[in-house]
C-alpha positions as CSV (number, residue, x, y, z in Angstrom):
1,X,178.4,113.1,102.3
2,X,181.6,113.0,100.1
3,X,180.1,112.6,96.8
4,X,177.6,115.4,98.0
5,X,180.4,117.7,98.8
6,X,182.4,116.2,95.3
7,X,178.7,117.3,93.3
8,X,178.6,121.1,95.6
9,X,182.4,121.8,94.7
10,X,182.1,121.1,90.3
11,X,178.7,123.4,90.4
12,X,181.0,126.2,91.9
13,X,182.5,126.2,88.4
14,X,179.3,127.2,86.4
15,X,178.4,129.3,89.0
16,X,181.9,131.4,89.5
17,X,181.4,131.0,85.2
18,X,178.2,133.2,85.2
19,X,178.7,135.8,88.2
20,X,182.4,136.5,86.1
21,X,180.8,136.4,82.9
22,X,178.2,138.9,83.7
23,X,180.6,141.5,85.1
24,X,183.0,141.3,82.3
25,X,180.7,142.4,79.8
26,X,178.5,144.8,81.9
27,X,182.1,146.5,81.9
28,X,183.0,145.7,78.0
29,X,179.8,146.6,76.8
30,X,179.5,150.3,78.9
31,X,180.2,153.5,77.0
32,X,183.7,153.7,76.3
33,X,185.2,150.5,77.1
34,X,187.8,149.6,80.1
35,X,190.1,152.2,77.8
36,X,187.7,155.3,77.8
37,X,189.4,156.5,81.8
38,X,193.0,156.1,80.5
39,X,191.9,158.2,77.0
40,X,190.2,160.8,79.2
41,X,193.9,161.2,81.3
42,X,195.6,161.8,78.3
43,X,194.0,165.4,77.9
44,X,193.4,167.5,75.0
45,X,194.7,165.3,72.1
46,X,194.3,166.1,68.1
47,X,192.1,163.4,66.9
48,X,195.2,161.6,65.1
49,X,197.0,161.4,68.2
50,X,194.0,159.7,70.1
51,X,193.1,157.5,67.1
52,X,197.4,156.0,67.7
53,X,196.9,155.9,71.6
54,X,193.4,154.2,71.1
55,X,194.9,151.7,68.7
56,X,197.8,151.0,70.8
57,X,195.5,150.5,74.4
58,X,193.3,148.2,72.6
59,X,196.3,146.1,70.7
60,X,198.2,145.8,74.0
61,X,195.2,144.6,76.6
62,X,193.1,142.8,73.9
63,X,190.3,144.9,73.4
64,X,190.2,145.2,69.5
65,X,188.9,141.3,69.7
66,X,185.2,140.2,70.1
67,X,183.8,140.7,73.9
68,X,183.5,136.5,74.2
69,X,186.9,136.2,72.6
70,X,188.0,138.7,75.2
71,X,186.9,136.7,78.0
72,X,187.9,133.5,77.0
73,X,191.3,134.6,77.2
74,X,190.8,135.6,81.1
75,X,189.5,132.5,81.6
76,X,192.8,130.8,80.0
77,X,194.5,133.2,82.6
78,X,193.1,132.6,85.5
79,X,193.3,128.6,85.0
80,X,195.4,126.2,85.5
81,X,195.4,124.6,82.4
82,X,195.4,126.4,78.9
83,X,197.9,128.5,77.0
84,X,200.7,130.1,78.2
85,X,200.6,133.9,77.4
86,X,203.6,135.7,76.0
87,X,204.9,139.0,76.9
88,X,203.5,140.7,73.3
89,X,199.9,139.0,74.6
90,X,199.9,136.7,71.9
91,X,199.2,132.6,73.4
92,X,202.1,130.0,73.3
93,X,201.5,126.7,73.6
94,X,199.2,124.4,75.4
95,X,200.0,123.7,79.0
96,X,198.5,120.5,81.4
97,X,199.4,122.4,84.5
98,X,200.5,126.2,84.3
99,X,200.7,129.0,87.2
100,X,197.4,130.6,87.0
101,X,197.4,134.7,87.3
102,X,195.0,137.7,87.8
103,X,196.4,139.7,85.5
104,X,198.2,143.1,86.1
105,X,196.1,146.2,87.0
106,X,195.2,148.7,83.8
107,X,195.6,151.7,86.2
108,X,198.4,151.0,88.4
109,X,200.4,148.6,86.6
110,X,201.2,146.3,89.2
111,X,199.8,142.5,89.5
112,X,196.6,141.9,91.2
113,X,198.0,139.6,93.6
114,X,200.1,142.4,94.7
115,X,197.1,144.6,95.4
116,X,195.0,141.8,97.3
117,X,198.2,140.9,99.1
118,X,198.4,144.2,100.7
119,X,194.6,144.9,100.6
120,X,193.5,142.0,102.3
121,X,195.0,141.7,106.0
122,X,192.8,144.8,106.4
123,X,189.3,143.7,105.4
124,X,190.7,140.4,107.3
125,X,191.4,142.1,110.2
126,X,188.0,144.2,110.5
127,X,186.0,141.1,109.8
128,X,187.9,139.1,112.7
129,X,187.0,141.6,115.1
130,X,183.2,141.8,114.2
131,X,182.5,138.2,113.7
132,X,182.9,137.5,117.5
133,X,181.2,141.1,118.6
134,X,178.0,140.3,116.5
135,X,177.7,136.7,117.7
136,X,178.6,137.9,121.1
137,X,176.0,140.3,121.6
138,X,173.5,139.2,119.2
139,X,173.5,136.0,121.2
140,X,173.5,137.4,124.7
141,X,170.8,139.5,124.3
142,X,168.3,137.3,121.9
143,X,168.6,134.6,125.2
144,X,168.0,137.3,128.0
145,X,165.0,139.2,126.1
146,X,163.6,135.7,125.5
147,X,164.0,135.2,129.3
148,X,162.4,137.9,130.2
149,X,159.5,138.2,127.8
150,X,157.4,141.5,127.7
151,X,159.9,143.4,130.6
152,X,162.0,146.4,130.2
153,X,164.6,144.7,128.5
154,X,162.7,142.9,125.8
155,X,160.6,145.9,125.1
156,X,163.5,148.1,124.9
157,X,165.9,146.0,122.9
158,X,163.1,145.4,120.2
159,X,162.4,148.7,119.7
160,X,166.6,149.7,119.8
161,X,167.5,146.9,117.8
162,X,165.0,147.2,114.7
163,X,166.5,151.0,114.6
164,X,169.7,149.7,114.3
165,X,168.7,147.2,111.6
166,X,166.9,150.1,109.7
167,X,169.7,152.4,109.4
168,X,171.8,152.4,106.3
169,X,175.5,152.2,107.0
170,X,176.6,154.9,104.8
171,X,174.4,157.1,106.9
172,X,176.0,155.6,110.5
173,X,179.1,156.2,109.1
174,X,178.9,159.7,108.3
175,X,176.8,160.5,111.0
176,X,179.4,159.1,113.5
177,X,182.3,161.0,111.7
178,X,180.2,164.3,111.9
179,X,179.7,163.8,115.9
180,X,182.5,161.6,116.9
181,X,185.0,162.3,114.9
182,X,184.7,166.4,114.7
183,X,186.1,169.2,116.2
184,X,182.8,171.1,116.6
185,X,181.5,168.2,118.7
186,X,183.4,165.6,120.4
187,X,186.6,164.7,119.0
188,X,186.8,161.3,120.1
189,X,187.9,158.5,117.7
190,X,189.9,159.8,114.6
191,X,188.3,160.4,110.9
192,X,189.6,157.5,108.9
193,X,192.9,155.9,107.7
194,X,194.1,152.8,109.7
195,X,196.7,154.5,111.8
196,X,198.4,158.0,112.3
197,X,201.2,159.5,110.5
198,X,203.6,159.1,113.7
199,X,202.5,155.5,114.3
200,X,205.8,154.0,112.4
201,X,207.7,155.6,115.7
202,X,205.7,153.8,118.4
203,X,206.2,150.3,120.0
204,X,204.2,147.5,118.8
205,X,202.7,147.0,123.0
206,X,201.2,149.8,124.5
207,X,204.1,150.8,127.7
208,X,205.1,153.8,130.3
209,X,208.4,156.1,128.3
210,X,209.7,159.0,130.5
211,X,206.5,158.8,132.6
212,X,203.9,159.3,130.3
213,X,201.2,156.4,128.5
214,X,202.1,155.6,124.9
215,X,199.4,153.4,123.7
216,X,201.6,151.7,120.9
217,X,201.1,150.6,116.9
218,X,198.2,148.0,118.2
219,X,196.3,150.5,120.4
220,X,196.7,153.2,117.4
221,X,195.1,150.7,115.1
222,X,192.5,149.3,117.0
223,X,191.3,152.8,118.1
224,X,191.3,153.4,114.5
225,X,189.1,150.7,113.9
226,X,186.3,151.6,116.4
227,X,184.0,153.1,114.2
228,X,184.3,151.4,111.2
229,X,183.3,148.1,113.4
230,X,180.3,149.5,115.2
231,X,179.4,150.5,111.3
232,X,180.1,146.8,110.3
233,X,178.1,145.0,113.3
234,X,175.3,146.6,114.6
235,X,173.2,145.7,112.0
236,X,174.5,141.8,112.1
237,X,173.7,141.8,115.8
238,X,170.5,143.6,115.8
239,X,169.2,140.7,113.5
240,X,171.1,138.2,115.3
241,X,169.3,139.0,118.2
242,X,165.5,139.1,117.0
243,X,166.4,135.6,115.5
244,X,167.9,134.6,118.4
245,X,164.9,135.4,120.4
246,X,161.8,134.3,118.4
247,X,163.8,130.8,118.0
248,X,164.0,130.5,122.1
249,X,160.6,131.0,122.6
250,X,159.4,128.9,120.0
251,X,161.3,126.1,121.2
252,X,160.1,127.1,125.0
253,X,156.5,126.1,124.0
254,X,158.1,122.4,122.5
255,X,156.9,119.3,124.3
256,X,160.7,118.2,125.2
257,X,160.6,121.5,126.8
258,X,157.8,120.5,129.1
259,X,158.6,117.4,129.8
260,X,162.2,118.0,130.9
261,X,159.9,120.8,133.4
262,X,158.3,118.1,134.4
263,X,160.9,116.0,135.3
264,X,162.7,118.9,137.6
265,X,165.5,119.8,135.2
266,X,166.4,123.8,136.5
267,X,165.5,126.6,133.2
268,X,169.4,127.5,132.9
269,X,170.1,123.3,132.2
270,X,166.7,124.1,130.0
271,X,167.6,126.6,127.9
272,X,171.4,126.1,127.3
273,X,171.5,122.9,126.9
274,X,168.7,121.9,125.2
275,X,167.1,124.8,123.9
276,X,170.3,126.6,122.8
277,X,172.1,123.1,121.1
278,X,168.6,122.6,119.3
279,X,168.8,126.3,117.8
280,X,172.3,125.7,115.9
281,X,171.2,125.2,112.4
282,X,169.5,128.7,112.7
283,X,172.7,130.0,114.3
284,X,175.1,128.3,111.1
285,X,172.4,129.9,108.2
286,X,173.1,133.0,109.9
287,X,176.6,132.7,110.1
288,X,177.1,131.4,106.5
289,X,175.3,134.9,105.3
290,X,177.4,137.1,107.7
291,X,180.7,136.8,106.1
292,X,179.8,137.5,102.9
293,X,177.5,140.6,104.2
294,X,180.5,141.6,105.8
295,X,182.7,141.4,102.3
296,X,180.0,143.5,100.7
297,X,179.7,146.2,103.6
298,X,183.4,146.4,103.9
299,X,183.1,148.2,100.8
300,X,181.3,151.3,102.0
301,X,182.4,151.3,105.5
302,X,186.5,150.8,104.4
303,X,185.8,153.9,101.7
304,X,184.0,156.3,104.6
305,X,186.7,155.6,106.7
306,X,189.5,155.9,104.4
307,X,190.7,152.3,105.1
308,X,193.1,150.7,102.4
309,X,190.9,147.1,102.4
310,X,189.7,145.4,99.5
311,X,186.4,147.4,99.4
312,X,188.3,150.8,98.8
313,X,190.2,148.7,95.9
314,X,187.0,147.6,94.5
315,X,185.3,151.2,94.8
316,X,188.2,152.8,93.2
317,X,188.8,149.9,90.2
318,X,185.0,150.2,89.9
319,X,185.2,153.8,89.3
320,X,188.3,153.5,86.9
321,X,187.2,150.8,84.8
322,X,190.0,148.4,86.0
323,X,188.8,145.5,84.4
324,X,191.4,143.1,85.8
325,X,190.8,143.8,89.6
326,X,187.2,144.1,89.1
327,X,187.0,140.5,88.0
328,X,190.2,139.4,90.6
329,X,187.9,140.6,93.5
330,X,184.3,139.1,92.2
331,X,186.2,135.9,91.8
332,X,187.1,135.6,95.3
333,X,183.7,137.5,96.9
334,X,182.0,134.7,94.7
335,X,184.1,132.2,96.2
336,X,184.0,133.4,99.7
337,X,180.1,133.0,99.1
338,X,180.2,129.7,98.0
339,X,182.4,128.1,100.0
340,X,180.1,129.4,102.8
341,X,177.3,127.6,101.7
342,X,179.2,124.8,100.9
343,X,180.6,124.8,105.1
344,X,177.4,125.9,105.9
345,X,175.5,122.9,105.1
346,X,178.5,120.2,105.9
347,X,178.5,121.8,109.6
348,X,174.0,121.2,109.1
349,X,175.4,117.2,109.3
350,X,177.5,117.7,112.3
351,X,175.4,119.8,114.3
352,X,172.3,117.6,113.4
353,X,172.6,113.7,112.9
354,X,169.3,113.8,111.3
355,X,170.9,115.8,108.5
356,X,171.8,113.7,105.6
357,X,172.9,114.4,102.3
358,X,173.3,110.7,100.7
């Protein structure tokens, strides 16, 4: 098991290698380079003038070398072992161990780091909230439709739940802003952002002041969240549940499923115990695909919603050309992937002692 997690961990490299690679010069090679957005914010320039700001963008982030040479020195930035990289640019000399970076960003000329530091707590945060409400629902209702075979409820959940996988979320979302969210209709939930502009005055716990309810920072923000979550889940559980279901009543049919029948053993001891524990490894391929589903939808929902997350930072850097947190966030989405695979099959062994890897 250890030299097949040792062998899963190296191919990460190659793999992190080509997903990077491929991105970096999609975004070298496109009309106008990373530089043509900040040449275009200059204005109307004589052509001398933008010929001397051209020359000086492309000497100060490297873009007047070749596209590979260009990406090799990313690479030495991002590792931990290479050269060190001087304040004109230039490289210094070789280091064993250095402090890797991600670079500072072309269009708002702060570190990456910075950005992810604030960005992430709020993809964290919606993804910590849906994780347990698809499981919770997709599980539930998979079991009782699968209990109750060709009744109301199975009937009625198939039918809701394959809408629900069918609809695009940039369509939910703006349908659910239009209706929920509107003064013409019912304004219920709020249009986007993560809080309201008076939430810095309110306690953190929702409490009684001078006789009236003041629902606090953590209500403001989780009633900010509402809709971008239902946006995020409803399609994770609507699958979740049809998988949930045709697993239980294939297993129903087994033989162990008869013969524990057979022997008296009531249908709840049945199903959760022996049906249920048997349908795990179904229940960890799922879950190893959610996360980074979740990563990529973050990206519309968080930009419907107005949410600063690390979706809205990819959207805008995507649409400004900014190279260095295009390539900081596919580096970790890749990773997140990855490593999910990786957990994905070590938790296959646990959950399965037939599962081996040697």
């Amino acid at each position: 098991m250890l030299t097949y997690i040792i062998r899963r961990l190296l191919l990460m490299f190659p793999t992190l290698l080509g997903i990077t690679a491929l991105v970096f010069f999609c975004m070298a090679l496109a009309p106008g380079g990373i530089i043509g957005p900040m040449l275009d914010a200059q204005g109307e320039m004589d052509s001398e003038g933008m010929a001397r700001v051209r020359e000086y963008y492309e000497k100060r982030y490297g873009v007047d070398k070749p596209v590979p040479v260009q990406y090799a020195r990313w690479l030495n930035q991002i590792s931990p072992i290479g050269f060190e990289v001087q304040d004109d640019g230039n490289l210094g000399s070789f280091k064993v161990l250095k402090w890797p970076s991600l670079g500072e960003s072309l269009q708002r000329h702060r570190p990456v780091t910075d950005l992810i530091r604030e960005t992430l707590p709020i993809t964290l945060l919606l993804n910590l909230i849906t994780l347990p409400i698809i499981y919770t629902i997709g599980i539930l209702s998979g079991i009782f439709a699968a209990r109750h075979r060709g009744k109301l409820f199975d009937v009625g959940s198939g039918g809701l739940f394959l809408a629900l996988w069918s609809i695009p979320s940039i369509w939910a979302g703006v349908m659910l802003i239009g209706l929920l969210a509107n003064v013409n209709y019912w304004k219920i939930f709020p249009t986007g952002g993560l809080h309201g502009i008076f939430a810095g005055d309110l306690h953190f716990m929702p409490r009684w002041v001078d006789g009236q309810f003041s629902r606090g920072y953590l209500l403001e923000v989780l009633w900010h969240l509402v809709l971008p979550v239902v946006c995020l889940s409803y399609g994770g559980f609507a699958f979740l549940s049809k998988l949930m279901r045709s697993s239980i009543l294939e297993n129903l049919n087994a033989d162990y499923v008869r013969t524990a029948r057979a022997k008296g053993v009531s249908n709840s001891v049945i199903l959760f115990r022996h049906v249920f524990r048997n349908r795990t490894l179904s229940l960890i391929t799922v879950a190893s695909g959610i996360l980074p589903a979740l990563m990529g939808g973050a990206v519309i929902v968080e930009t419907i919603f107005n949410l600063p997350g690390m979706g809205q930072l990819m959207v805008q850097a995507v649409q400004t050309r900014d190279r260095e947190v295009v390539l900081a966030l596919t580096l970790i989405s890749g990773l997140i992937g990855l490593l999910s695979q990786i957990i994905r099959d070590i938790w296959y062994a646990v959950a399965d002692p037939r599962v081996s890897y040697e």
